[in-house]
Structure formats: C-alpha cells, structure tokens
C-alpha positions, -999 to 999 in steps of 0.1 A, spaced: 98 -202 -364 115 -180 -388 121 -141 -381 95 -113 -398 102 -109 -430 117 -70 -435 108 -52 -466 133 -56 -490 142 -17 -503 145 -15 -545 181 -28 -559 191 10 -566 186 18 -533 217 -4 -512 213 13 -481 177 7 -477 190 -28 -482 209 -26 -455 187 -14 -435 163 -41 -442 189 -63 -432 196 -49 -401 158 -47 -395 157 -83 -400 188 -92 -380 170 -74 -350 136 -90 -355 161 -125 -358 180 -123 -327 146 -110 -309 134 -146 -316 161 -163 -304 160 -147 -270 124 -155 -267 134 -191 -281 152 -194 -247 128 -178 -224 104 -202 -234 123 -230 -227 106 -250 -203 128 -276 -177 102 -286 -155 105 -322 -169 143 -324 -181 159 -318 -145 160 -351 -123 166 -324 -90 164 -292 -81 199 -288 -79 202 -291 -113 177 -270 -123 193 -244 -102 223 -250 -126 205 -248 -158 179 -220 -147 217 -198 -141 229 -214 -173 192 -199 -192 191 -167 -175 230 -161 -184 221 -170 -224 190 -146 -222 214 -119 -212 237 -121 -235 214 -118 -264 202 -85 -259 198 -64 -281 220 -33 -273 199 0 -289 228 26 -295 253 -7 -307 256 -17 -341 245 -49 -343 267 -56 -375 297 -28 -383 308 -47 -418 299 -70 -445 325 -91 -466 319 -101 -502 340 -127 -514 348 -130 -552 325 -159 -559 289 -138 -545 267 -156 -567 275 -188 -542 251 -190 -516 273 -178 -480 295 -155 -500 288 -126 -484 286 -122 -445 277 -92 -422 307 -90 -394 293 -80 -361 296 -82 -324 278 -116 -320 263 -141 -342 226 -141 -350 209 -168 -374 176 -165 -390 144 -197 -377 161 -219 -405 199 -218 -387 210 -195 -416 236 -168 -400 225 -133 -407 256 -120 -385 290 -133 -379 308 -129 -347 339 -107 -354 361 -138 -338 349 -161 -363 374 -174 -387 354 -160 -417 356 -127 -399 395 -124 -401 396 -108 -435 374 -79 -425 406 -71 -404 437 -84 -422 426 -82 -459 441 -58 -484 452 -51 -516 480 -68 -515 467 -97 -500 429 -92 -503 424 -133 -484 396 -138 -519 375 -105 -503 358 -85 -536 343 -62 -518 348 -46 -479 321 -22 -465 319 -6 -436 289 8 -416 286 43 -406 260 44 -375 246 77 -355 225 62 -324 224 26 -334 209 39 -365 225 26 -398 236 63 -417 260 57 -442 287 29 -455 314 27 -477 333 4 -501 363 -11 -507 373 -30 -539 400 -46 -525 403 -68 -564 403 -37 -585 434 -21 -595 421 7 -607 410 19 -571 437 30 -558 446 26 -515 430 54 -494 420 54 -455 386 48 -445 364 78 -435 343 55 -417 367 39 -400 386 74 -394 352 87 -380 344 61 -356 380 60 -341 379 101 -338 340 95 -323 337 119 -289 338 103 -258 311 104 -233 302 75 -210 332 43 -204 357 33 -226 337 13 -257 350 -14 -279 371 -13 -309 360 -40 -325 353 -19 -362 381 -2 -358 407 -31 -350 440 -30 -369 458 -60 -387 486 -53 -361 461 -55 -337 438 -84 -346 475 -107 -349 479 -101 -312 435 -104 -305 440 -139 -324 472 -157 -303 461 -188 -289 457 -194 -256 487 -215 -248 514 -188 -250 520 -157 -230 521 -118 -248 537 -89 -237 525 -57 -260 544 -21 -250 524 2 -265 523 40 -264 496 62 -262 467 57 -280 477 26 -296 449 9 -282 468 -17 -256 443 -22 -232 414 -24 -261 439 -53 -276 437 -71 -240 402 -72 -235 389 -82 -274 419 -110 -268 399 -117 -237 368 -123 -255 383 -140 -286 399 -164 -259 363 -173 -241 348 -178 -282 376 -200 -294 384 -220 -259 350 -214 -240 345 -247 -223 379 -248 -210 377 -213 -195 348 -220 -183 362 -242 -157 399 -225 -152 384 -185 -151 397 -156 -165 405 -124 -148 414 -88 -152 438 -65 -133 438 -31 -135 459 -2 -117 428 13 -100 392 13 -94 384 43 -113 400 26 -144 382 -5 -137 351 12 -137 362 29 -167 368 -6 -189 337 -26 -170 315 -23 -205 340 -37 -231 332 -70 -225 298 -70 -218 293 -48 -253 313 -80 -266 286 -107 -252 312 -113 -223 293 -115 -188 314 -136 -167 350 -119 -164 359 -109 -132 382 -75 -127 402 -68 -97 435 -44 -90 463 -61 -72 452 -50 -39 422 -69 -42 441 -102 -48 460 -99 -19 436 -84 5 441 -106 35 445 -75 56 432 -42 59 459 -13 46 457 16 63 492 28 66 516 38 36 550 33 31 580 57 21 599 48 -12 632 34 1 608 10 22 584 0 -7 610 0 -29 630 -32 -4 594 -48 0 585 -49 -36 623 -64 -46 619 -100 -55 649 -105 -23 623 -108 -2 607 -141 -12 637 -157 -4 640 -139 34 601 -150 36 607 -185 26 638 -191 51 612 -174 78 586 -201 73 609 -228 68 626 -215 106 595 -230 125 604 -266 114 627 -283 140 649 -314 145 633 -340 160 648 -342 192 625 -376 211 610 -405 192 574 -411 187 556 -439 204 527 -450 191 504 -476 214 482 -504 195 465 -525 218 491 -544 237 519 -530 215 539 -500 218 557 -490 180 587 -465 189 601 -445 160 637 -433 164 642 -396 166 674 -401 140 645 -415 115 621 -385 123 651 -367 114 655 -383 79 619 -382 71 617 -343 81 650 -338 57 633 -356 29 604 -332 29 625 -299 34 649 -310 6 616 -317 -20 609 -283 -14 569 -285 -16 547 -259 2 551 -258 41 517 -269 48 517 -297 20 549 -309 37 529 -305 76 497 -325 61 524 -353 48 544 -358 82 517 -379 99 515 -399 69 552 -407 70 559 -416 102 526 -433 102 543 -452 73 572 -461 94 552 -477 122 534 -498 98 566 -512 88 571 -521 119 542 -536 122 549 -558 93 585 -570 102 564 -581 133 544 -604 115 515 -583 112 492 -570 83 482 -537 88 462 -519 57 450 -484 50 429 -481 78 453 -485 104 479 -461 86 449 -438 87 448 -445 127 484 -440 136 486 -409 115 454 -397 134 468 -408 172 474 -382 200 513 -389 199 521 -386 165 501 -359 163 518 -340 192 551 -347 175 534 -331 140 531 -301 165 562 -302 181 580 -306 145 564 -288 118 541 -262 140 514 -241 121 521 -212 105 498 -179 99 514 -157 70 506 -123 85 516 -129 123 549 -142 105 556 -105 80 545 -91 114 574 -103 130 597 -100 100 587 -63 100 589 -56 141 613 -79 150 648 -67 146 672 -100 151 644 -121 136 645 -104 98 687 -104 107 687 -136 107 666 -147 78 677 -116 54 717 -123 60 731 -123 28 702 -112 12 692 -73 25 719 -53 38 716 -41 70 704 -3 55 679 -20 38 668 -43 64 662 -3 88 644 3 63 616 -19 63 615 -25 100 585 -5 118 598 21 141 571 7 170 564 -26 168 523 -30 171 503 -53 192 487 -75 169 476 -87 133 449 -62 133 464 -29 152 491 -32 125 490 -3 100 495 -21 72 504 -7 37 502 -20 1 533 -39 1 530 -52 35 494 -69 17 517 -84 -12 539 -100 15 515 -116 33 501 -132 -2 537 -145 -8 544 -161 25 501 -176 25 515 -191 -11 543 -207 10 522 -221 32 496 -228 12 488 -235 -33 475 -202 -48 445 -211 -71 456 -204 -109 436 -192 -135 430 -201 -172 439 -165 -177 448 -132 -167 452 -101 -184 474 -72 -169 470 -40 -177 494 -5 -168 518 -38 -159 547 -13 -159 543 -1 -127 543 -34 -109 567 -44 -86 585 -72 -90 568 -89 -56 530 -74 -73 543 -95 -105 548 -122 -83 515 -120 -66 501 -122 -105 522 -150 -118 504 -174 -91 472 -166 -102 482 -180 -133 510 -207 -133 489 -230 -149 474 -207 -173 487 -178 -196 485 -141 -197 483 -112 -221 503 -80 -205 500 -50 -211 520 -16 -207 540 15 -218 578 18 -199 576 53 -206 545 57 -184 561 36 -150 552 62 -125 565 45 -95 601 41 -81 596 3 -87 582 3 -119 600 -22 -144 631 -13 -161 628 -43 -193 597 -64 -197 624 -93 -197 627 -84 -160 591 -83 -153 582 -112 -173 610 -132 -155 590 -122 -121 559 -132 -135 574 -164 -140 564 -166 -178 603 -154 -190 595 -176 -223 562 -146 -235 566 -131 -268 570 -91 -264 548 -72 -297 551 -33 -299 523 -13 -310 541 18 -322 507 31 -343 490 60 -323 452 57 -335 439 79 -308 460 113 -300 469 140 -324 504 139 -339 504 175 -328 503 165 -290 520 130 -288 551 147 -309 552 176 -282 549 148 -252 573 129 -268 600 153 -265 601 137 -231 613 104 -240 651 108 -241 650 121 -204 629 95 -185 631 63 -213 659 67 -236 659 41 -264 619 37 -262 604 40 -300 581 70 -304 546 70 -313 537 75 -349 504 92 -347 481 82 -375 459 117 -371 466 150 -376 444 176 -364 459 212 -367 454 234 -339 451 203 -313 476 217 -293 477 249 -273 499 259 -246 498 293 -231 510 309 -196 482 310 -173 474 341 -145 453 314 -119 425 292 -114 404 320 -133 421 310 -163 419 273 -152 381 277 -157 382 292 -181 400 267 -204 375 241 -190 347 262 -200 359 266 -238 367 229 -241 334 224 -231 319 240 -259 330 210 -284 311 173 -285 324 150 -263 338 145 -226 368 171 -211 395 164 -188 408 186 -158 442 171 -149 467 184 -123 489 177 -99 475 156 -66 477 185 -46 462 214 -65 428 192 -70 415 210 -36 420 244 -50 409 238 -87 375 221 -74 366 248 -54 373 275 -81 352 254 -102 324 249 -78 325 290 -72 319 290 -112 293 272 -115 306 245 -134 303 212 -127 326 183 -123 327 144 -118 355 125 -103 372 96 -123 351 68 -122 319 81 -124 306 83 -153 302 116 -180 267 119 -194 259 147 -220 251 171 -191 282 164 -173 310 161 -192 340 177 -173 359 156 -152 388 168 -123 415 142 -124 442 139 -98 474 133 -127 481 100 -100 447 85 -118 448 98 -152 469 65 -166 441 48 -187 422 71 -192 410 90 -224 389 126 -226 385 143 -259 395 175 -247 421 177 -219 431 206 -198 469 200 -179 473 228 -154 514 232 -143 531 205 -158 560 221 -136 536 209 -101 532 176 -119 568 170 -120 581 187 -84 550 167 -70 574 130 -75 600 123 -56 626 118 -82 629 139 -115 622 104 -137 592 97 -122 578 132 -123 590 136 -164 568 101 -164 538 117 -147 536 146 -170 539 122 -203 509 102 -191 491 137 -187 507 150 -217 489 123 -239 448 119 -223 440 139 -251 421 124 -280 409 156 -305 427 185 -284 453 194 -254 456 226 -236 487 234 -216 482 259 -188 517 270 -168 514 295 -142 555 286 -138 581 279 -163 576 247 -186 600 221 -177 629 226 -197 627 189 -210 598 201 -229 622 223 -248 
C-alpha cells in the first residue's frame, strides 16, 4: 500500500518542499515497519524452533526501522546533472526508506550512489549538479543550503551547515558523524573488509567516529558474512563504552557487541594491581614464549609401552614409538590440547597396524575402541597430562625455580623478581590477581586451547595497549580483519606502543595500511596549538593537528587561589549551551567534588549521561581519553603531570586533558605551568 500522500508546498517555496518530503519519508518508513509487524508465520514455520528464529529475526527488523524523533531522517540530497531523468536526484540519509511502490525516498549514506555526497567537489564534482545540505533543530527540518558544484562562477566556500552541525553542543553520548564525514574520512569508512587499517589521529580528528561508521559500512556491504563471523568493539573503559553505545544504533546497527580488554580475558577475578616494572615484564611479548615452554614442560617421554588387550590378543606398542609419535606432535607445533585429543588417535593407529600385519581387518570402530581403552588412555595421562591455564601463570608467578627455568634466556633474572609474587597464595581463587595477570592466563588458555576469531574488530585508544593486550586482540581476529585506532601522543601508560609497526606486528596483522588524519574538526586551533606545544617533549616527530576552527577567546588560562575558583570556572562555563567538563588529576577528584557539592552545583561521573539539567561532569584526567565536553575546565596541569610515574607519561596525560575541549578550554594553576607549556 503506498505511503500518505504529503502536501506538496508551491515550486517557490523549496523548503516547504522539503519538508513535504520529509513528511512523506516519515509516513513511508512508518508503513514499512507496520508491513513487518503484520507479518504473520503461523503457517510458514515447519517447528517452533524455527519460528523462534524468524520471530528474533522480525522483532530485530521492527527495531531497526524506527523512527528516531530528534534524528534527521535524511541530512542531504544529491542532484545529478541529468535531473530531468527519473532517479536523478536522491535524499542521503541514515537508512534507506522506499515508498508502497519500491521507489527509494532515502538512500543509506553507504550506498554507492551516496559516495559523492562525501567525495564530490569542484574539481571532481563525480556528475553531482547540485549538493544540499539539511540544517535541523530537534529533528525539525530548518534550513539547507546549496552547492553548485558545475558552476564556475561560484566560487569554493565552507559549508555553514556543515560548520554548524560539527560545532553543535554536546549533551547526551557521543552522536554520529555521518553529515559531517570528510573525503579523508569516508576513504578510510569505505575500505573493504579484507585488509587491516591503522588511522593515528590527533584530537578531534574524528578517529573513533571513522571506526564505528566503517563498522556499520562493513555490516551494509558484507552483512551476511558478518552475520555469521561477528564483529566487536574494544574500548579503553566502561565509561567510554558507555559514551560510544548510540553510534551504531543511530546508524540501524543493533547487533555489535563492545567490550574493553579486560572483559575478553576475564577468566579470573582482578583484584590486585601491579607496579610498572612488573606490568611493564608481563605485558612484553617475552612472555608468550616463557608461557609456551611452561605448557609444553608437562609433556613427558614415554618411558613404558602401551598394551592394549582385544579379546585373546594383547597389541604392545614400544615406548621408542610412543616416543616418535609424541616428537611428531611437539615438532608440528599445534595447540597443546589439539595435540592431547590426537595422541589416543595415534597410538590407536599404531595398534591397528598391528592388527593388520596379523592378518586382521580392523575398521574405524575398532580404532575408535583402542583409542577409548583404559590403557591407552592411562598412557594419554601419563604423557600429555591436562593442563588449566591459570593454576599454570599461578605457578609461573609463585614459583621461583619454575619461571627460572622456562624464562632462561628470555627474562633476566631482575626481571624474572620482578614479576614473582612476594607470598605465594593458596589457590586459583585466593590469588590477587591484576590486569596483566588476566592477559596471561588468555595467552596460555590460547595454548591450550583455539581462541574463537571474529569477522571483525575494531580497537580503539590502541596506543596504550601492551604488546601481550595486542596479543589478546589479534586472536580474536586471526581470521578476520581490524580497523585500529589511536593517537601515540596520547599513550598514557609505561607500555604504550612506541610505532604502530610494533603494535601491528603484535597484533599479528604487520601487513595493515597506517592512514593519518591530521585535520582537527572538533577543537579550536586556539587550544590544540597551545596543547601542542607538548609534542616535541613526550612524541617528537608526531605531525601536529591542523585545526580547521578558529574561535577567538577559546582559550583562557589564568592562576587560580583554590577550589573557590575551581567552582567558579565550572559555574561560568555553565552559562553557555552544551555539556562542561571538570578534569583533574586522580587524586584531587575527592576534594573538587566536595567543594562542588558544598556549592550547590551538581555533577555526574563519566559515564553517565548529561541531560540539559545536568550538564557538568568531574572527570578523573585517567578517564578523560575519548571523551569530548564543549566547555572543559583543567585544574593543575602541574598535579596532572607529578601524578605519573615518569615525566613522558605525565606530559601525555595533560595533552589528552589539554585537548577535551570542543568550543572552549580553561586552564586553572594554583602552581607553576609546566615549563613544557612554554
């Protein structure tokens, strides 16, 4: 049945047109979600396991064609030269809606047609006439404006739309970018899935938007395929995750799971931490070799044949052959429990050739028999023992000789101190386990046992990995491919990478193509010039960020008397639109929340979402990497520095705080600036 016809405004009148259109694109996709809510399966489903299946499969379709209120349902229309053609012109938008007849009224932004709206220009306008763009306040279509991109007389100019909607305040999660995406951008957003990318990006250059839309652009173009492999993504945090969980879904993506790093490898509790010398030997790629040679301890010569009894007939298999068969496996190199499940099979093997010398014709079920008998078995056991991957880092890690002897030639003997516990504890569970310690345990359970891969995985703040945590990644994805993401200015950790080469080597994709996004779209030239003055202390070499917004005054830094001033810097950043940020070092969070609770002002913690009543969030400066406020406040970037434990890592603290800022920064120092600042 064909949507409600909209009134059609008067030809002078275009945005009434548009309007209309959007009207009628509304009323459109409104039918097609009721198309599929009153789909009926009683009599197309030959069980009810199936119409479990496509009940999930209908309820998942009905969700994804909502109709989002406050999001454009279309941000641009294209006009190609020849408009008098019917399907010359098409409206760009976040999914694709078609009127009763099958006629598209909006096409999905990762439809080919769509790429012009993104890469076209004067130069090379890909046959577009005419560009518009869509000005919205409230999901209510406002204002658009054109671009000729086949006149010469009009000469090049940046968008005010498009410069509004980027500079748009920020209250709620991070939102999508998909109106605003850059040809820079879109190139990486379009990659095929095949091939691992790698973008360093600075500030505001819209990184982690670029990984999610190429998320989404992955699951339009290859959506039956990922479907069945999965896609996941990583972030540093939970407060970050929380901050990104409505990109996708604003994108018509429901499925995509998101998980930090500890939650891949959560096979025990961590409640313990360790000191930097000590993470810093954990996370160092050394140690999958000292794991490996740990497992691979537990397998033993043969040292008595195997006897395996058949009726009347007793089959003995030489220990000097159990030998050979147990070198044949170690020397393949396959996982340890692969190699345990194929022992019985091999000396199973060898009995039934026995058995055939003999005259006899044994077939599968007999192999099956022997490998299942209580003597070879009991050899199996004797051999090639079980092994659980925590009790094993347990006694890497409280066990003195036993790390000796599996990290000779591998840790030196300071570094092997360094990782051993002081007092040994009792068990698996007792054990105050830390971060790395977690990541450990996922390398040797990988040993033992095939990590699942996905189709693909997308990791974001990747520089301050270790090069065990990039492990733990790569085997989630070995069969799959990856989109990275990071800044090596903003490694806060004294592990985080040094060259993506490194890290990508770790990840085991070394062959990835690195892009650079060197474009700042979101923070002032003012403030990223002033927090790039940091650069040639802590990441000499690393390309600064040319800001493409100025906004005079954005900056302000002035000397501060105490947390009276602190609040009252929150309280005038308050007074413009949009969300504020209270950043400052880990430890002065305690004070600064209770001189803003004895204000009166209130205050969220990151991950919890600002509404247009609360607006002012208090960020510990160890959670601010992600994230974005329009206004930020930094109290003592001196106390952000001293705070780290080596003068690198704290200049990297302070740069990610330096540059949360989106319309304005204010510096408060109730100390001298750091002299880097200059």
């Amino acid at each position: 049945m064909p949507a409600p016809e909209a009134p059609v405004a008067p030809a002078h009148d275009p945005l009434g047109r548009e309007r209309a259109h959007l009207a009628a694109s509304r009323a459109a996709l409104r039918e097609m979600r009721e198309d599929v809510e009153a789909l009926d399966i009683r009599d197309v489903t030959a069980n009810w396991v199936n119409a479990a299946v496509l009940q999930s499969q209908i309820s998942e379709r009905i969700r994804s064609l909502a109709d989002l209120a406050h999001t454009p349902l279309f941000f641009g229309r294209l006009d190609y030269r020849h408009d008098t053609q019917e399907g010359q012109r098409f409206y760009i938008g976040r999914r694709h809606v078609h009127d009763g007849g099958g006629d598209p009224m909006v096409i999905d932004w990762r439809a080919p047609v769509s790429q012009p709206f993104y890469r076209a220009s004067r130069k090379d306008p890909m046959d577009v006439r005419l560009r518009r763009r869509f000005g919205y306040t409230g999901g209510e279509l406002t204002a658009y404006e054109d671009e000729h991109l086949t006149d010469p007389a009009e000469a090049d100019r940046t968008s005010r739309l498009l410069q509004a909607e980027i500079e748009r305040p920020r209250v709620g999660p991070m939102r999508d970018i998909v109106a605003t995406i850059q040809p820079e951008q879109d190139e990486i957003v379009r990659s095929g899935l095949t091939g691992t990318v790698c973008v360093q990006g600075g500030p505001g250059t819209g990184k982690t938007a670029v990984g999610l839309h190429r998320v989404a652009y992955l699951l339009y173009a290859h959506r039956e395929r990922l479907a069945r492999t999965g896609t996941l993504v990583i972030g540093p945090n939970r407060s970050f995750l929380h901050y990104i969980e409505q990109v996708l879904p604003a994108l018509g993506e429901l499925e995509v799971k998101q998980a930090t790093v500890a939650d891949l490898v959560a096979h025990v509790e961590v409640r313990g931490a360790d000191e930097p010398p000590a993470a810093l030997v954990k996370g160092d790629a050394r140690m999958a070799e000292v794991l490996r040679r740990a497992i691979r301890s537990h397998v033993t010569t043969p040292a008595e044949p195997v006897v395996v009894v058949r009726g009347s007939r007793r089959w003995r298999v030489p220990a000097y052959e159990l030998e050979d068969i147990v070198g044949e496996l170690l020397d393949r190199d396959i996982r340890y429990g692969a190699a345990r499940a194929a022992l019985p099979r091999r000396i199973a093997h060898a009995v039934l050739v026995r058995m055939e010398q003999a005259g006899e014709a044994p077939d599968d079920r007999v192999q099956d028999a022997v490998a299942r008998s209580a003597s070879v078995k009991a050899a199996v056991k004797a051999i090639w023992p079980q092994v659980d991957p925590a009790k094993l880092v347990l006694r890497l890690l409280s066990d003195p000789a036993f790390l000796a002897e599996h990290a000779e030639g591998v840790l030196s003997a300071e570094e092997q101190q360094a990782v051993l516990w002081t007092r040994a504890p009792r068990s698996v569970r007792s054990a105050r386990w830390s971060a790395a310690d977690a990541v450990l345990i996922d390398e040797a359970n990988d040993l033992v046992e095939r990590t699942p891969s996905l189709g693909h995985v997308v990791l974001d703040e990747a520089q301050d990995l270790s090069p065990m945590q990039y492990r733990a990644v790569g085997r989630r994805c070995t069969t799959g491919s990856a989109t990275v993401l990071g800044d090596l200015a903003q490694g806060t950790t004294p592990w985080a990478t040094a060259s993506w080469a490194e890290a990508l080597t770790h990840l085991g994709k070394p062959e990835a193509v690195v892009e650079e996004l060197t474009a700042g779209f979101r923070v002032p030239r003012e403030v990223i010039a002033y927090a790039s003055r940091l650069l040639p202390h802590m990441s000499p070499g690393l390309a600064e960020v040319r800001s493409v917004r100025e906004s005079p005054g954005s900056l302000e830094i002035r000397p501060s008397q105490g947390d009276g001033d602190v609040v009252a810097a929150c309280l005038s950043a308050l007074r413009h639109e949009g969300s504020t940020g209270l950043i400052a070092a880990d430890e002065r969070v305690p004070a600064l929340a209770a001189a803003l609770t004895g204000a009166g002002v209130p205050f969220l913690a990151p991950g919890e979402e600002t509404t247009p009543d609360s607006r002012l969030t208090l960020v510990p400066v160890s959670l601010a990497k992600g994230l974005e406020y329009d206004r930020v406040v930094l109290d003592d970037p001196a106390a952000v520095v001293a705070a780290e434990p080596d003068e690198r890592t704290g200049l990297r603290r302070l740069y990610v705080a330096l540059t949360r800022a989106v319309s304005g920064l204010t510096v408060l120092h109730s100390s001298p600036l750091p002299p880097q600042l200059g």
